[in-house]
Residue frames relative to the residue before (quaternion, step in Angstrom):
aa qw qx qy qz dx dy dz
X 1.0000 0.0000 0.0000 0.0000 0.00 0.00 0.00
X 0.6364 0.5373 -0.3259 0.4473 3.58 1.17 -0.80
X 0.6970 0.3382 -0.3516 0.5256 3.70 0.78 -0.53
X 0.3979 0.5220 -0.6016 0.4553 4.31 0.79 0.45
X 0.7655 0.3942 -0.3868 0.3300 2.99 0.19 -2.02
X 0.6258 0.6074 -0.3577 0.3340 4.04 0.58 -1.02
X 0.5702 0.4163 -0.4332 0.5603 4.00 1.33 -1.17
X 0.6553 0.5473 -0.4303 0.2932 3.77 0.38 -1.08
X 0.5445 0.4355 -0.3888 0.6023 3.88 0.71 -1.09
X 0.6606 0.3263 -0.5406 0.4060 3.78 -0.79 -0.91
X 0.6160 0.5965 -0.3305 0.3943 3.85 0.36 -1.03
X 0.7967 0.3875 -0.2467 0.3928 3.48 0.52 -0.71
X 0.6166 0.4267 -0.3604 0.5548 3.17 1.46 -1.12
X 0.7062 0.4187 -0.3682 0.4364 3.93 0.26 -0.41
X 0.5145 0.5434 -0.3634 0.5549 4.13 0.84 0.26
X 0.9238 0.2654 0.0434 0.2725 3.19 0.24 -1.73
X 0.4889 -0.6650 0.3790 0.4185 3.29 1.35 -0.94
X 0.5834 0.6862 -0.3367 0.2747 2.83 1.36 -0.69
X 0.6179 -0.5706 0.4733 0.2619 3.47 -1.36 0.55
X 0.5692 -0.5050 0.5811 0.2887 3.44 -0.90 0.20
X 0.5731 0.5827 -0.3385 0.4664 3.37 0.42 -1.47
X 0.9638 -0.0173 -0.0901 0.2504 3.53 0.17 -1.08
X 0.3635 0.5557 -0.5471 0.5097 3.09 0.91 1.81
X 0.6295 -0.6033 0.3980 0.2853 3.29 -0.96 0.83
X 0.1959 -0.7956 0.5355 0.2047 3.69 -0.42 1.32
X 0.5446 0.3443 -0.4869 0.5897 3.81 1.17 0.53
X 0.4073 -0.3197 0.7615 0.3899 3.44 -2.26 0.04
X 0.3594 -0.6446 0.6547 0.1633 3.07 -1.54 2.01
X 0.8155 0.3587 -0.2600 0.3724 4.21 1.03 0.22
X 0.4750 -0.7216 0.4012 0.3045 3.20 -0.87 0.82
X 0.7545 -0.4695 0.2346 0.3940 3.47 -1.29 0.56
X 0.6934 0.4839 -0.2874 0.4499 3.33 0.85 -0.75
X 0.4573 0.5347 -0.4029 0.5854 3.86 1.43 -0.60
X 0.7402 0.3698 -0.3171 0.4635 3.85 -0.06 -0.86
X 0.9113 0.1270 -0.1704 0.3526 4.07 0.51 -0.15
X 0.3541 0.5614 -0.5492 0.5078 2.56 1.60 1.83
X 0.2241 -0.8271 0.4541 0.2439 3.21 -0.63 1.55
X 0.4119 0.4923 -0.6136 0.4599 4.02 0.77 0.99
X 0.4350 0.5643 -0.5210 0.4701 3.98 0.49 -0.31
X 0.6050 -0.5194 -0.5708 0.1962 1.33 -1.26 2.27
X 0.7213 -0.4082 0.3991 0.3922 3.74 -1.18 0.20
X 0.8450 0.4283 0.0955 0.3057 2.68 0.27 -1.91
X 0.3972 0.8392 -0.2585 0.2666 3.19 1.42 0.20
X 0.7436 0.0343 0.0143 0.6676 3.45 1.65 -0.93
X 0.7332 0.2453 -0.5425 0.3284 3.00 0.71 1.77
Protein backbone atom coordinates (compact mmCIF):
# COMPACT_ATOMS: atom_id res chain seq x y z
CA UNK A 1 0.00 0.00 0.00
CA UNK A 2 3.01 2.27 0.80
CA UNK A 3 4.50 2.05 -2.71
CA UNK A 4 0.51 3.00 -4.33
CA UNK A 5 0.23 5.73 -1.97
CA UNK A 6 4.05 6.94 -3.25
CA UNK A 7 3.05 6.16 -7.43
CA UNK A 8 -0.19 8.16 -6.42
CA UNK A 9 1.77 11.40 -4.87
CA UNK A 10 4.39 11.30 -7.85
CA UNK A 11 0.96 11.40 -9.91
CA UNK A 12 -0.34 14.34 -8.30
CA UNK A 13 2.72 16.35 -8.02
CA UNK A 14 3.37 15.65 -11.86
CA UNK A 15 -0.62 16.45 -12.98
CA UNK A 16 -1.11 19.21 -10.66
CA UNK A 17 1.77 21.20 -9.52
CA UNK A 18 1.37 20.41 -6.44
CA UNK A 19 4.21 20.14 -3.98
CA UNK A 20 4.93 17.18 -2.13
CA UNK A 21 5.27 19.22 0.94
CA UNK A 22 1.57 19.41 0.80
CA UNK A 23 0.15 16.04 0.33
CA UNK A 24 0.26 13.70 2.96
CA UNK A 25 3.60 11.63 2.85
CA UNK A 26 1.48 8.87 4.86
CA UNK A 27 -1.99 7.20 3.44
CA UNK A 28 -4.26 9.29 5.95
CA UNK A 29 -6.26 5.45 5.77
CA UNK A 30 -5.79 2.25 6.90
CA UNK A 31 -5.96 -0.77 4.71
CA UNK A 32 -9.12 -1.88 5.78
CA UNK A 33 -10.70 1.94 5.29
CA UNK A 34 -9.42 1.66 1.57
CA UNK A 35 -11.23 -1.97 0.94
CA UNK A 36 -14.28 -1.20 2.54
CA UNK A 37 -16.53 -0.58 -0.23
CA UNK A 38 -18.91 1.73 2.37
CA UNK A 39 -15.56 3.84 3.06
CA UNK A 40 -16.12 6.70 3.32
CA UNK A 41 -19.93 7.08 4.15
CA UNK A 42 -20.27 10.17 3.05
CA UNK A 43 -19.06 10.12 -0.23
CA UNK A 44 -22.31 10.31 -2.43
CA UNK A 45 -24.37 12.25 -0.27
Amino acid sequence: MEEAHQASLDLVVRETGLNYENLPGKCPFSLEQVLDTDFPIDLFT
